[in-house]
C-alpha positions in Angstrom: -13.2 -7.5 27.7 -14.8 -8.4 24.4 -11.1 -8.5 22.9 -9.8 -11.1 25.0 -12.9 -13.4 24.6 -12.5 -13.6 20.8 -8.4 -13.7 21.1 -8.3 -17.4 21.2 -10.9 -17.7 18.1 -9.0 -15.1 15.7 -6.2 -17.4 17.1 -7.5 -20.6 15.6 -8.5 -18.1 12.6 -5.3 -17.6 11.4 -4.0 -21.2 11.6 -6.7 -22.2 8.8 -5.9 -22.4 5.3 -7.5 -19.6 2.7 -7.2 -18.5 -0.9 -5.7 -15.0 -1.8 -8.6 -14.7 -4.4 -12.4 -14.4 -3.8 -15.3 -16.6 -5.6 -18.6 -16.8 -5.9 -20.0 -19.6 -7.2 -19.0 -23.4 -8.0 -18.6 -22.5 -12.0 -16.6 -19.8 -11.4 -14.3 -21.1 -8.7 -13.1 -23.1 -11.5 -11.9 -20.6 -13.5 -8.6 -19.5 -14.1 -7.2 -16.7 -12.3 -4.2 -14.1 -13.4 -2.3 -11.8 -12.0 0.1 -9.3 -14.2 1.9 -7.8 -10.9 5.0 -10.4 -10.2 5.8 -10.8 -14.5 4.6 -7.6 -15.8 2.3 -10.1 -18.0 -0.9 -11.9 -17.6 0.4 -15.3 -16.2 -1.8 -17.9 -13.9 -2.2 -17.5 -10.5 -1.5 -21.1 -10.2 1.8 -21.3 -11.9 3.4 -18.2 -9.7 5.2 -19.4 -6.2 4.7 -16.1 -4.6 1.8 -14.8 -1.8 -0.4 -12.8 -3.8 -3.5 -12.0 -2.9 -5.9 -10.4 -5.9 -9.1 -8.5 -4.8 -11.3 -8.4 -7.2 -14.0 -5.9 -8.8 -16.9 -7.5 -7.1 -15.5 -7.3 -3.2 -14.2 -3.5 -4.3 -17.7 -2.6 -5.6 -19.8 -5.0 -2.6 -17.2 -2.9 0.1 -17.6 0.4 -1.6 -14.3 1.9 1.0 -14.3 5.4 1.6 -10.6 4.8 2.7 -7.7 2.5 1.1 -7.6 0.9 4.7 -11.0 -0.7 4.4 -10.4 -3.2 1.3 -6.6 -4.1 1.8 -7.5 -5.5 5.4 -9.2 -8.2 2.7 -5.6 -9.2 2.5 -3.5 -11.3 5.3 -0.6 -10.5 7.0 -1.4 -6.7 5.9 -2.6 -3.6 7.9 -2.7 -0.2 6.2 -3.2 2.1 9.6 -5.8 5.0 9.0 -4.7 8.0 9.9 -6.9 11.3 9.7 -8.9 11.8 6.0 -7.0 9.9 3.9 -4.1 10.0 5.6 -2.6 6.1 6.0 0.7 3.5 7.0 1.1 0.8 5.3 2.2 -2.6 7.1 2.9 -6.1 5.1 4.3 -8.6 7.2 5.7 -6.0 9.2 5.3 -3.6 11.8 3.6 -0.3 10.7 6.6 1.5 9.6 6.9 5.2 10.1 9.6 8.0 9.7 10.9 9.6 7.0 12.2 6.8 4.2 10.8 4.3 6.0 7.4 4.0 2.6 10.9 3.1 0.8 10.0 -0.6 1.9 6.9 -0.6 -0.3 6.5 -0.6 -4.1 2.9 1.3 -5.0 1.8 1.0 -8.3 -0.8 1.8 -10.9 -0.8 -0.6 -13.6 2.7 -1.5 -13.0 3.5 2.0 -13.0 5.0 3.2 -9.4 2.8 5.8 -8.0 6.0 8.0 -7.1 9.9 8.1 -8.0 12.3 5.5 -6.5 13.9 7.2 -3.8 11.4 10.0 -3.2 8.4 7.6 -1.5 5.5 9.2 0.0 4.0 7.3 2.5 0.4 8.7 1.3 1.1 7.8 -1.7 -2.1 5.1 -2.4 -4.5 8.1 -2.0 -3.9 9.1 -5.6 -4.8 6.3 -7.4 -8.5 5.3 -8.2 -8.9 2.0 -6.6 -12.2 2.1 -6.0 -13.4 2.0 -9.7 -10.4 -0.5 -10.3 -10.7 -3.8 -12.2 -8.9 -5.4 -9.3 -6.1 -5.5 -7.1 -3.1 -7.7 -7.0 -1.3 -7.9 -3.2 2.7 -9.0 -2.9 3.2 -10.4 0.4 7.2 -9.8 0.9 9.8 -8.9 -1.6 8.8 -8.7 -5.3 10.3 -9.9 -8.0 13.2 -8.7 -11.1 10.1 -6.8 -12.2 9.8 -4.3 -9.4 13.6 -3.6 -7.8 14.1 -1.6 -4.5 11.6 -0.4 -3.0 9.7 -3.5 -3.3 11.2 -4.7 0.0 8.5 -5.6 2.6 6.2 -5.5 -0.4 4.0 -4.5 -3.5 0.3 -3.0 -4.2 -1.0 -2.7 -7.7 -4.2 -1.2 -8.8 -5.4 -2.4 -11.7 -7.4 0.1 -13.7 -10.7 -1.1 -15.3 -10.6 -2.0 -18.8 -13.0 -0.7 -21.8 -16.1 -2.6 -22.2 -16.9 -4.5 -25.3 -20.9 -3.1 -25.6 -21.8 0.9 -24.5 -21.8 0.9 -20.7 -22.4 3.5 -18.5 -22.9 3.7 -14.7 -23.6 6.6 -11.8 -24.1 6.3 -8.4 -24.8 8.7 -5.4 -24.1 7.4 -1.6 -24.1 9.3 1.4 -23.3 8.8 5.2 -22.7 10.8 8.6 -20.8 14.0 9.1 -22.2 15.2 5.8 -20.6 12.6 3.8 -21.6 12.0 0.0 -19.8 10.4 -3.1 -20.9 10.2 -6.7 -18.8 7.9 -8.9 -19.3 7.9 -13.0 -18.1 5.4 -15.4 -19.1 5.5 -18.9 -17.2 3.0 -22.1 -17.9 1.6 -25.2 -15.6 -0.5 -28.1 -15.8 0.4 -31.8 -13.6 -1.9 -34.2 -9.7 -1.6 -32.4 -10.5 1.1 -30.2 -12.1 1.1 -26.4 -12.7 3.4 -23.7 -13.2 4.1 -20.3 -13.8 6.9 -18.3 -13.9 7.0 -15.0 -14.5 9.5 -12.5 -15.7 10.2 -8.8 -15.7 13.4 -6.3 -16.7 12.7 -2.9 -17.1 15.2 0.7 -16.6 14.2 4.4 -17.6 16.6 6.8 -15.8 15.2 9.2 -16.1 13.3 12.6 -13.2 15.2 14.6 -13.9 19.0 15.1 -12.6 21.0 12.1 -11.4 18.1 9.9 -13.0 16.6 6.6 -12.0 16.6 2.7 -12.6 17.1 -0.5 -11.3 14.4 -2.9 -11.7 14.0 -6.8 -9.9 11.3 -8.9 -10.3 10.9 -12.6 -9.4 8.0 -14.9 -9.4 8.1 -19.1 -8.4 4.3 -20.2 -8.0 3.6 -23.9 -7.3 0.6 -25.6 -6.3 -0.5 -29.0 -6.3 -3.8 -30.5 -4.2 -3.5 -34.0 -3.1 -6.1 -36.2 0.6 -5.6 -34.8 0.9 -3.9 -31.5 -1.7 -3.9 -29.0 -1.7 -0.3 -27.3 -3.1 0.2 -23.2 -3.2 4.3 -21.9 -4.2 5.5 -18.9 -4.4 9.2 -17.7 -4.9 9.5 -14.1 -5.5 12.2 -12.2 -6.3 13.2 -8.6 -6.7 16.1 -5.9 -7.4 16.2 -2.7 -8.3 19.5 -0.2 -7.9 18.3 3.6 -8.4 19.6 7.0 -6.7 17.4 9.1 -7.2 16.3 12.7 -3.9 15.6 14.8 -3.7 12.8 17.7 -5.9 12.6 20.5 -3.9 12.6 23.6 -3.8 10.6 26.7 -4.3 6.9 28.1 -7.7 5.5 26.8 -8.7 8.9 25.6 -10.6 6.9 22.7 -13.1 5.7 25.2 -13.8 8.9 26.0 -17.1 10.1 24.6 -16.6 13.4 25.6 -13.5 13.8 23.9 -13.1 11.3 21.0 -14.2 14.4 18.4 -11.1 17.2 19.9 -9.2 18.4 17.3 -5.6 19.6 19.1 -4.1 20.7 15.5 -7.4 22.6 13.8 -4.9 24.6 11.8 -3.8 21.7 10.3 -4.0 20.8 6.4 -2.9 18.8 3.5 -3.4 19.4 -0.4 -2.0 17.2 -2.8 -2.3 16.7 -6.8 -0.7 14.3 -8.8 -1.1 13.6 -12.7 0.1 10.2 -14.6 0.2 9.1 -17.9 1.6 6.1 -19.5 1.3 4.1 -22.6 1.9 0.7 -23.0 2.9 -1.1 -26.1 3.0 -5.0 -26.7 2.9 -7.1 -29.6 3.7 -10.6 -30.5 6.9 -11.8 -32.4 7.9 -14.8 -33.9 9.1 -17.9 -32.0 6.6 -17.3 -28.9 8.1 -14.2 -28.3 6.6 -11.1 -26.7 7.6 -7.1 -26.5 6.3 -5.0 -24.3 7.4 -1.2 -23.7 5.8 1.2 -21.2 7.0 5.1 -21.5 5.3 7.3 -18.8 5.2 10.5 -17.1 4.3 11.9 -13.5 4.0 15.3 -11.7 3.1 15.4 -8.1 2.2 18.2 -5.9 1.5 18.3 -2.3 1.4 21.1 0.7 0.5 20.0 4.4 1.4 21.6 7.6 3.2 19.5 9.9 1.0 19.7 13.2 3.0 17.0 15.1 6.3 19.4 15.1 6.6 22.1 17.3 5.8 25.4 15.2 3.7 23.7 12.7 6.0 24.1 9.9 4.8 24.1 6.4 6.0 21.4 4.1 5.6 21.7 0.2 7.2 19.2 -2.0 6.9 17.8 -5.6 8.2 15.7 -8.6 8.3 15.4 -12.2 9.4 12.2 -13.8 9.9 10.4 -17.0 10.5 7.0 -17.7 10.4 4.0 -19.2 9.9 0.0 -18.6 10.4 -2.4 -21.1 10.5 -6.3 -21.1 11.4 -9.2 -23.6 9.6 -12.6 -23.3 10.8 -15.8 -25.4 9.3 -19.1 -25.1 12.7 -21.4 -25.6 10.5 -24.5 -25.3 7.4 -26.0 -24.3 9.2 -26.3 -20.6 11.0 -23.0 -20.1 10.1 -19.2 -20.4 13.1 -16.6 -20.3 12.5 -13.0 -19.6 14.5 -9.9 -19.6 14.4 -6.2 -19.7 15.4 -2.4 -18.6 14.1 0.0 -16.4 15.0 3.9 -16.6 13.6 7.1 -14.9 14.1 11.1 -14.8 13.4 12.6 -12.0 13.4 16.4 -10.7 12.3 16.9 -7.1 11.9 19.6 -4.6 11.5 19.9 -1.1 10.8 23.2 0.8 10.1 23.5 4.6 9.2 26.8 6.4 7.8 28.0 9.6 5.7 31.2 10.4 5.1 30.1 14.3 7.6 31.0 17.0 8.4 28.3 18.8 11.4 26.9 20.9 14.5 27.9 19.7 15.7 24.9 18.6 12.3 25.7 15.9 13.2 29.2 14.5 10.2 31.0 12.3 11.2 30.9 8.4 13.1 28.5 6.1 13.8 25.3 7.4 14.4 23.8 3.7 15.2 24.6 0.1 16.5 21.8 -2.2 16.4 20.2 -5.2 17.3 16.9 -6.6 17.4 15.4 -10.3 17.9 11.9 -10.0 18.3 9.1 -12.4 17.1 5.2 -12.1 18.6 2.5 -13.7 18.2 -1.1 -13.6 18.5 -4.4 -15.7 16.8 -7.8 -15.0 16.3 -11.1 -15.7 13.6 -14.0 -15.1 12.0 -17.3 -15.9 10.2 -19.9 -15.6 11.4 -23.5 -16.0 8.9 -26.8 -15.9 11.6 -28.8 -14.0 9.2 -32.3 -14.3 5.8 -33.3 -14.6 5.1 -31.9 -10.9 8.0 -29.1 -10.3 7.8 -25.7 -11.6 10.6 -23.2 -10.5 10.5 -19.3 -10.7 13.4 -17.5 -10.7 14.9 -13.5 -11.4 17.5 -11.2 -10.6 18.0 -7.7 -10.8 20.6 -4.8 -10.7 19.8 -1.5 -9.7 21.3 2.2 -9.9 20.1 5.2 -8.3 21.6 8.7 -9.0 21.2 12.0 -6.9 22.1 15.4 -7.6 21.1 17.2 -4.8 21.7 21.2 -4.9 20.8 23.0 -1.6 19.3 26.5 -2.4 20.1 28.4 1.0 22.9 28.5 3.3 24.1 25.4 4.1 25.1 24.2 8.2 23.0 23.8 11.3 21.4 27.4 11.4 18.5 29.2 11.0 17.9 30.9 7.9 19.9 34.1 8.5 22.6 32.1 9.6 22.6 33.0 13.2 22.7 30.2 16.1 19.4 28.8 17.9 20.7 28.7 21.6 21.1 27.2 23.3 21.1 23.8 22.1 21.2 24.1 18.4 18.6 24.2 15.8 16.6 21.1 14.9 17.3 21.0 11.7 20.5 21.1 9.2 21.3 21.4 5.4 24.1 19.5 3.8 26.1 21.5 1.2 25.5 20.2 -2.5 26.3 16.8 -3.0 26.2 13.8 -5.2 25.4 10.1 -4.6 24.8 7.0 -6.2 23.6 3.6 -5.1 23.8 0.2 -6.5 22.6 -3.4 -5.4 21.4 -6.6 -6.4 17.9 -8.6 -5.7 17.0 -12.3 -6.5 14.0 -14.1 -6.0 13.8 -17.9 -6.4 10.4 -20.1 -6.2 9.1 -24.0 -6.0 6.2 -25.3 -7.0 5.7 -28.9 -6.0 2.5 -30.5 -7.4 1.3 -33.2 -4.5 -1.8 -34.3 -5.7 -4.1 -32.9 -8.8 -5.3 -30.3 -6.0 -2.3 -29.4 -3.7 1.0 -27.8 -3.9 3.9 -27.4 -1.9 5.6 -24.2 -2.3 8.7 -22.5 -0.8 10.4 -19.3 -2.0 13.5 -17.6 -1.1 14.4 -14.0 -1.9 16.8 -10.9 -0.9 15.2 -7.9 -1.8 17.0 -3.9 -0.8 16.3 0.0 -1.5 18.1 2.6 -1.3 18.2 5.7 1.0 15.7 8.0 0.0 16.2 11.7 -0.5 14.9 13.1 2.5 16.8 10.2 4.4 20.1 11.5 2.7 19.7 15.6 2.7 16.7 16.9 5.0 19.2 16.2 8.4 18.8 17.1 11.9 21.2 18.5 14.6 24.6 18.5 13.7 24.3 15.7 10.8 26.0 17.3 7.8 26.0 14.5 5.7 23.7 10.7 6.2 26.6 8.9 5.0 24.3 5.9 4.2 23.5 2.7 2.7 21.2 0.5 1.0 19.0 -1.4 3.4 18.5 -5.3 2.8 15.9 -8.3 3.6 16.5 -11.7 3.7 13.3 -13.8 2.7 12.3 -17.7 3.6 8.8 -18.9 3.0 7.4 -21.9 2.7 3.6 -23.3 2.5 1.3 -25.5 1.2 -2.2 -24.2 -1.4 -5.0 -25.9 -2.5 -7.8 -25.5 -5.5 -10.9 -27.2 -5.8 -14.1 -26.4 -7.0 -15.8 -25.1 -4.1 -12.6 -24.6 -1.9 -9.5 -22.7 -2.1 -6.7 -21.9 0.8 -3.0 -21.2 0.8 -1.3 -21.5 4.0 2.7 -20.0 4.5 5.6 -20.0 7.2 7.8 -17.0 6.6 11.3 -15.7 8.1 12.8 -12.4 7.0 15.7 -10.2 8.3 16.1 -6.7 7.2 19.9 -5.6 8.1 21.2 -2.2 7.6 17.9 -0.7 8.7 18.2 3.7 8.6 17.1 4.8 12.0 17.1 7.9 14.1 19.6 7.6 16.5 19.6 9.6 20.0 21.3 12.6 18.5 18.5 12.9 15.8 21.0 11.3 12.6 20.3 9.4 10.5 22.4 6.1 10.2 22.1 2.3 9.4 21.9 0.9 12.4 18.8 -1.0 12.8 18.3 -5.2 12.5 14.9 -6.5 12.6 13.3 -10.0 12.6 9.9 -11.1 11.0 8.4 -14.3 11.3 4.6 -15.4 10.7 2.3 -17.8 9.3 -0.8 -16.4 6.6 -4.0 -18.2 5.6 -7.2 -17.6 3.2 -9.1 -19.7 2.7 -12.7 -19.4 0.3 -15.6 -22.2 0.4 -18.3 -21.8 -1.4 -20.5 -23.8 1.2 -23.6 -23.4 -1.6 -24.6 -22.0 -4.5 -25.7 -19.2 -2.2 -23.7 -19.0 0.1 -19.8 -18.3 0.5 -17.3 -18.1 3.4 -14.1 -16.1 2.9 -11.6 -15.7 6.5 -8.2 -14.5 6.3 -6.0 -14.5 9.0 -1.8 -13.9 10.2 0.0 -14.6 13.4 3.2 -13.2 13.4 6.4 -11.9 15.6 8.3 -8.7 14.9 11.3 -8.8 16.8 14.3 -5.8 16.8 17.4 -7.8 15.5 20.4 -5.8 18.0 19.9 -3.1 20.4 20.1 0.0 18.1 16.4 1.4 19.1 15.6 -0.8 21.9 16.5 -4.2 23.9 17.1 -6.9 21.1 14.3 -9.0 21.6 11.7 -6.8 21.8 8.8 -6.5 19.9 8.4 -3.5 17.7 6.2 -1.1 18.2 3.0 -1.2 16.4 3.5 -4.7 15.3 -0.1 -6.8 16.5 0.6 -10.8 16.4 -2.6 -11.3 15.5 -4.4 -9.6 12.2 -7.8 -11.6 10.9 -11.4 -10.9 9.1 -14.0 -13.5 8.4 -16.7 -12.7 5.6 -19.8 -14.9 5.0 -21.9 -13.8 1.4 -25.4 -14.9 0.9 -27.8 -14.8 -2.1 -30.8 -15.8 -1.0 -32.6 -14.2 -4.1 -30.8 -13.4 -7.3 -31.5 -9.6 -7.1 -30.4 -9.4 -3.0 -26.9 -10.1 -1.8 -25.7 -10.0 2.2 -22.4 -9.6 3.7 -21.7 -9.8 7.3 -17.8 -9.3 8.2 -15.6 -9.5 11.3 -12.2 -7.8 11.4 -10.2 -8.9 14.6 -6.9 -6.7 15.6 -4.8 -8.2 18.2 -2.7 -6.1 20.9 0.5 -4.5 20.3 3.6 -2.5 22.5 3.3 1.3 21.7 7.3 1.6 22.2 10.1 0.0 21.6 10.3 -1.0 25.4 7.5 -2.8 25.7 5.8 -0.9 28.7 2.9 0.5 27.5 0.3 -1.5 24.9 -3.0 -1.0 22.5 -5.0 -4.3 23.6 -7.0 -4.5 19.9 -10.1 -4.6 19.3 -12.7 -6.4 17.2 -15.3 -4.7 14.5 -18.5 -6.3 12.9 -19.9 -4.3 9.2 -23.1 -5.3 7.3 -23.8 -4.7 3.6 -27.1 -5.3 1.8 -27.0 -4.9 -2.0 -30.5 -5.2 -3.7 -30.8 -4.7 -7.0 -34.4 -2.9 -7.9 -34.7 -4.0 -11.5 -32.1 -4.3 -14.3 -30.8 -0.7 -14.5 -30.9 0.0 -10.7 -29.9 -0.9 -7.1 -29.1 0.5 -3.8 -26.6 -0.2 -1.1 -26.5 -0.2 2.6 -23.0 -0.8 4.7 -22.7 0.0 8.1 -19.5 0.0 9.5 -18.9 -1.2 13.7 -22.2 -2.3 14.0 -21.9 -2.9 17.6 -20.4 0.6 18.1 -17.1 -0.6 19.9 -14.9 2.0 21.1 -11.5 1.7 19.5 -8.3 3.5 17.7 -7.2 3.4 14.2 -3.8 3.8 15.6 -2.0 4.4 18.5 1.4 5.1 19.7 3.4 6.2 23.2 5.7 9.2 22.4 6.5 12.2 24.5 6.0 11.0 27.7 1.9 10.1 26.1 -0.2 8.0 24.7 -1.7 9.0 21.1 -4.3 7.4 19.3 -6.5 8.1 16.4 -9.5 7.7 17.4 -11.9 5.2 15.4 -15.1 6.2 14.5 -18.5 5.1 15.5 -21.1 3.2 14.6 -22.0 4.8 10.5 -24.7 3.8 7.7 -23.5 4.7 4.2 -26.9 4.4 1.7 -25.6 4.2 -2.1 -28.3 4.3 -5.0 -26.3 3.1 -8.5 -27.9 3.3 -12.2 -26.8 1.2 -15.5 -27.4 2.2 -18.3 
């Protein structure tokens, strides 16, 4: 197999070093990088001890994705799993983790922003922000900092939203691509005196490759900017809809290889519509002393509706939120050696979650309500940072956080383990159960603590240790199963170790990092469907980037993890055992050439390495390896066209795939596709 051939090579892929930032050319190699996700503030790549990796505008412009998946595999050590549409799981330095909470791990953000309440994740949730017409964005490998707070536990991912232009600027572009695909982005901004704009917009159609699947998506950005004497003012309204038909599993061992099958559709009745809206306004202005001030009010209302095709009955799911907040931050520069921060974090939330089935089923299933509740929550937190210039050669990071998390949960129908009407499902029960009203609250602690040790002019040695946490989410604490009246639950925790070595020159840049993290406490599903914290895992990996620009032409970019995710006791399966999902090996290499100054080539690899489809290690995936060419060539100043083509050598492989119910399930990757794109600048 063509998988096991390359195995050894991705192998030796992910022992080299590699930078978490992409260049392209000798000058600008040089330059200095930011990153505004770990402090809240533009601050230097090279004084900050974490992993973070920063995709830039040009690789999201040269990739053009069609789906989040495709430009965060730039990243190592993470794997966001494509489900149907836009559907998606996020890994980083994990296993993919599903279930109901289990997006509780990961901190999604706009702009800083969180893309949905603490403790009412979605795991979705990076389908409603615009990144493809994003400025950048910035990747935290493991927990984040006193900035972000729980749900920042495994890790965070920030779009950064484009910024005005300084001269009038306006762009449009149409692409299409098989199963009736097309896509036309608009961008159009300008600067007069203190004021800048940008809006930015895009609507795109996919057919579909499964039988009756495909979606409609729109997202819309309006950026504006003011410069004043005193405060300096950044807004963003985002907005975003999507219209899905959605394709369930295909079912059955290597039913991906199958040709005749790979396009079935088992769940054509099967749907998801979301909307979200978001709004924020941040305000920041010098004071005296090196001090700075920034304050971030902001609103969000989400929206979505999908049936649930992998239940029996299908039932209907509809849930939302509205939310207020606000995130605010105080910087003072005590000396020319030390840097304190500190700050509060607040947030209103009103959520509702309704389930409902109109499908007989098994009795356990019965036709109606399933759910009816609503929650108003409130988020609290305080934290504190710095950075201290220890010597010459040793600069330490350091923060600390305390967190609060409120719910008033109020169940709307009768409460107990019945269906609607309040009769019995015989003979074993009904599936699901509603607590009576309750309240809860939550609180725990986070610390993150970093080295930088200066080696040379060019190297560094750098070692971090944090404990990161989040607390239960709503549907983990009230939408029960079985005979679970009430979770009874905790926060879950993560221990973090990592230590590694980076280097900058100016044609070559790498970081290469050990890791160790435990997660205690985990919320699982035991065998009697409740949930309890019960679960213990064990992560441990090494990460590389590395970037050379070999000429001025010509650049190489490979990214690469080998890792080991281990189950900590025996609460889900044998301790020992690998968890499901969880591939050792993740890499992509990328080579760039210029040969002329209006044509640019990419040709990339993305190796995935095999992984255990249960939690007993009997049945595996054994990964697969995908090639994809791009060709930009710009036609004269104003205009250009694009050519990607995506598994060039047309290898049969899954997106995902799993062992459950006695079968295998995958989602079935697609084939070989050419996407043509024809942009204008005006």
């Amino acid at each position: 197999m063509i998988t096991r051939q390359i195995s050894p090579l991705a192998l030796a892929i992910c022992l080299l070093p590699s930078a978490g930032f992409a260049a392209k050319s000798d000058t600008e190699l040089t330059q200095e990088v930011v990153s505004v996700t770990a402090n809240r503030i533009e601050k230097q790549l090279k004084e900050q001890s974490l992993a973070i990796s920063i995709i830039d505008k040009q690789d999201i412009d040269n990739l053009g994705h069609t789906h989040i998946s495709e430009i965060l595999s730039q990243t190592p050590g993470v794997w966001v799993s494509r489900g149907n549409g836009q559907e998606h799981l996020t890994a980083i330095r994990s296993a993919v983790l599903t279930g109901t909470g289990s997006c509780g791990a990961f901190y999604f953000a706009e702009d800083g922003i969180p893309l949905r309440a603490p403790g009412f994740c979605n795991v979705n949730a990076l389908f409603d922000v615009n990144a493809e017409q994003a400025e950048r964005i910035e990747v935290i490998r493991g927990p984040g900092t006193a900035v972000h707070g729980s749900n920042a536990l495994n890790g965070v991912i920030n779009v950064i939203s484009a910024a005005p232009s300084s001269e009038p600027e306006t762009h449009l572009s149409i692409e299409g691509g098989p199963n009736d695909y097309g896509r036309i982005k608009f961008s159009h901004s300008d600067t007069a005196g203190k004021h800048g704009y940008r809006i930015s917009a895009q609507g795109n159609h996919d057919g579909g490759y499964k039988d009756d699947s495909g979606f409609d998506q729109q997202k819309f950005n309006f950026r504006h900017d003011y410069h004043g004497d005193i405060w300096e003012i950044q807004s963003l309204l985002s907005a975003s809809n999507l219209n899905q038909e959605t394709a369930g599993y295909l079912i059955g061992q290597d039913a991906y290889k199958d040709s005749s099958r790979k396009r079935e559709n088992p769940n054509p009745e099967a749907y998801r519509n979301s909307q979200s809206v978001r709004f924020h306004s941040r305000f920041e202005r010098e004071g005296d002393k090196d001090s700075r001030f920034v304050v971030t009010p902001y609103a969000r209302y989400t929206e979505m509706a999908f049936l649930q095709h992998f239940l029996p009955g299908t039932p209907l799911e509809e849930n939302g939120e509205r939310s207020v907040g606000v995130q605010t931050a105080f910087y003072q520069n005590y000396s020319d050696n030390t840097t304190l921060y500190n700050g509060f974090d607040m947030e209103v939330t009103s959520a509702y979650l309704e389930q409902s089935q109109a499908r007989p089923s098994f009795a356990s299933f019965p036709t109606g309500q399933h759910y009816d509740y609503h929650v108003d929550a409130l988020y609290a937190a305080w934290f504190i940072g710095g950075d201290w210039q220890a010597a010459k050669s040793t600069k330490i990071n350091f923060g600390a956080r305390y967190d609060l998390q409120f719910y008033d949960y109020q169940n709307n129908m009768i409460s107990g383990n019945t269906a609607a009407n309040g009769s019995a499902c015989a003979p074993n029960g009904c599936r699901y159960a509603r607590p009576s009203d309750d309240k809860e609250h939550f609180k725990n602690g986070s610390f993150n603590l970093g080295i930088i040790q200066s080696i040379s002019a060019n190297t560094d040695l750098i070692a971090n240790a944090s404990h990161g946490f989040r607390a239960p989410q709503a549907a983990e604490l009230y939408r029960l199963q079985a005979q679970q009246l009430n979770a009874d639950l905790d926060e879950e925790s993560l221990n973090s170790v990592e230590v590694g070595f980076r280097g900058i020159w100016p044609a070559l840049n790498y970081r290469v990092a050990l890791y160790w993290m435990q997660k205690d406490d985990v919320i699982i599903q035991d065998s009697d469907r409740r949930n309890i914290n019960d679960g213990k895992t064990l992560d441990r990996g090494i990460e590389a980037d590395f970037n050379w620009q070999l000429s001025p032409s010509l650049q190489w970019q490979l990214q690469g993890s080998y890792s080991k995710h281990q189950y900590g006791n025996d609460a889900l399966a044998p301790e020992g055992n690998e968890l499901d999902t969880a591939p050792r090996q993740l890499a992509s290499t990328r080579l760039r050439w210029q040969p002329f100054s209006s044509t640019t080539l990419e040709f990339e690899v993305q190796y995935q390495g095999e992984y255990f489809l249960e939690g007993n290690n009997l049945y595996r995936y054994p990964g697969h390896t995908l090639g994809k060419i791009r060709w930009r060539q710009q036609l004269n100043e104003q205009v250009y066209t694009v050519l990607r083509i995506n598994n060039i050598a047309d290898i049969d492989y899954a997106e995902r795939a799993d062992y459950a119910f006695g079968n295998y399930r995958y989602f079935v990757g697609e084939p070989r596709a050419a996407f043509i794109e024809l942009g204008i600048d005006f």
